[in-house]
C-alpha positions in Angstrom: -263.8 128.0 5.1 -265.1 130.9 7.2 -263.4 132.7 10.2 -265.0 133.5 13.0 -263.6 136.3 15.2 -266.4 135.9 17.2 -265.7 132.0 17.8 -263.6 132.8 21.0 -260.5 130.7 19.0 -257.5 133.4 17.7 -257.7 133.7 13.8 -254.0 132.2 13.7 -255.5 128.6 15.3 -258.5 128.6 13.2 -255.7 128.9 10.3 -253.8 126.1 11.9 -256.7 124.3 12.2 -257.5 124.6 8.9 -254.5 123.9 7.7 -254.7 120.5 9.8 -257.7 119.5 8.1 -256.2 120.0 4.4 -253.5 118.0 5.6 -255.5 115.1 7.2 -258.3 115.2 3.3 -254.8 114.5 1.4 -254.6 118.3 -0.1 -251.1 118.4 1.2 -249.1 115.6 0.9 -245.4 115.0 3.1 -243.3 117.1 2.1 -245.2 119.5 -0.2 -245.4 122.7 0.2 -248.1 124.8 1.8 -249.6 128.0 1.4 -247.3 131.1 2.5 -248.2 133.4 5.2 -249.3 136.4 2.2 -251.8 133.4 0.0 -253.7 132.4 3.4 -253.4 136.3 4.5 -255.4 137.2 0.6 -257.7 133.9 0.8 -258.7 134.6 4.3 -258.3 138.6 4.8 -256.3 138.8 7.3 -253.2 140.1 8.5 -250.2 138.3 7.0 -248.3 138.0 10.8 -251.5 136.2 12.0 -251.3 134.1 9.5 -247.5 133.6 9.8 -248.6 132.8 13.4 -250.9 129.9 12.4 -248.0 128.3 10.2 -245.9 128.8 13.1 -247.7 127.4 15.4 -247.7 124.4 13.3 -243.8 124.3 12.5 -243.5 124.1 16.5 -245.4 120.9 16.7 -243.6 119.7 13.5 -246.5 119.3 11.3 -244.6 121.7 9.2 -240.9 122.3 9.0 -239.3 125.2 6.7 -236.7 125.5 4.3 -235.0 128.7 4.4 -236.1 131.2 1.4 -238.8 128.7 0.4 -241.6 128.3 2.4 -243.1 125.9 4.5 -243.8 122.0 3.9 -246.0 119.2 5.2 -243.8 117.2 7.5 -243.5 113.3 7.0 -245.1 112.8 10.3 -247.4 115.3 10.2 -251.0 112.8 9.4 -249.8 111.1 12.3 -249.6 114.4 14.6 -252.6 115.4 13.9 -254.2 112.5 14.3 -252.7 111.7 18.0 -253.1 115.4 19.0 -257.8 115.3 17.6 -258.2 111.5 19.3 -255.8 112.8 22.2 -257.4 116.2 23.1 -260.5 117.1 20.8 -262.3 113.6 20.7 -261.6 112.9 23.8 -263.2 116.6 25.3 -266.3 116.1 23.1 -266.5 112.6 24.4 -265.9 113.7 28.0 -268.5 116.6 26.9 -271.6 114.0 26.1 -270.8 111.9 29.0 -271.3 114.9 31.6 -273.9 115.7 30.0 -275.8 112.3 29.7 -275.4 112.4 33.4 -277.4 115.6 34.0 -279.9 114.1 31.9 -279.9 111.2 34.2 -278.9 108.7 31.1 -277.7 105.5 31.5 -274.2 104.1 30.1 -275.8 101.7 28.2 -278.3 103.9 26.4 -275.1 106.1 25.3 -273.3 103.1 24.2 -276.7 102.3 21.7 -277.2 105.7 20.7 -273.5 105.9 19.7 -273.7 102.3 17.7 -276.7 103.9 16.2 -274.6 106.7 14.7 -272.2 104.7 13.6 -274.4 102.4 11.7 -276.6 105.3 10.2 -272.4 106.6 8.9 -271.6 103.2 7.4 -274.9 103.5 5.4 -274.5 106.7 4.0 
């Protein structure tokens, strides 16, 4: 993964982020440990506080939890966090994103509704 300082998202949430999605593909499972703040600060070349930050930021909405002199590990609820926090914000704004913007091109619901079927059946046969 690349980091974009231009992206207009801090470095430390693009590391959280990031971290979310290793989670979520099964590359860290409950209770294993992640990277530490210096391995993301040499894989990502950045400063090891903002990458302290990104694991932080995840230990306050308990995707991670630490252990004193150890590190920091994948919580047992942590797939389900992430999960409720992308449906319950992301999704959700990119969905409220297409259907403003269906409106200013004058589209119809039901033409959304087949163009979004139309997706999904194209992703079940690839």
């Amino acid at each position: 993964m690349r980091l974009d300082s231009s992206h207009g998202k801090p470095i430390y949430v693009q590391i959280a982020d990031w971290l979310e999605t290793e989670i979520l593909n099964g590359n860290f499972e409950e209770n294993e440990k992640v990277y530490s703040q210096y391995q993301l600060a040499d894989m990502f070349t950045i400063n090891p506080a903002t990458a302290a930050k990104g694991l932080n930021l995840l230990t306050e909405q308990k995707i991670l939890y630490g252990k004193r002199g150890l590190g920091k590990f994948v919580s047992e609820e942590a797939k389900s966090i992430i999960i409720d926090k992308r449906k319950n914000k992301k999704l959700k704004g990119l969905l409220d994103e297409i259907v403003r913007e269906a409106e200013r091109l004058q589209i119809q619901d039901n033409e959304i509704m087949a163009m979004l079927e139309a997706v999904l059946l194209k992703r079940k046969g690839d």
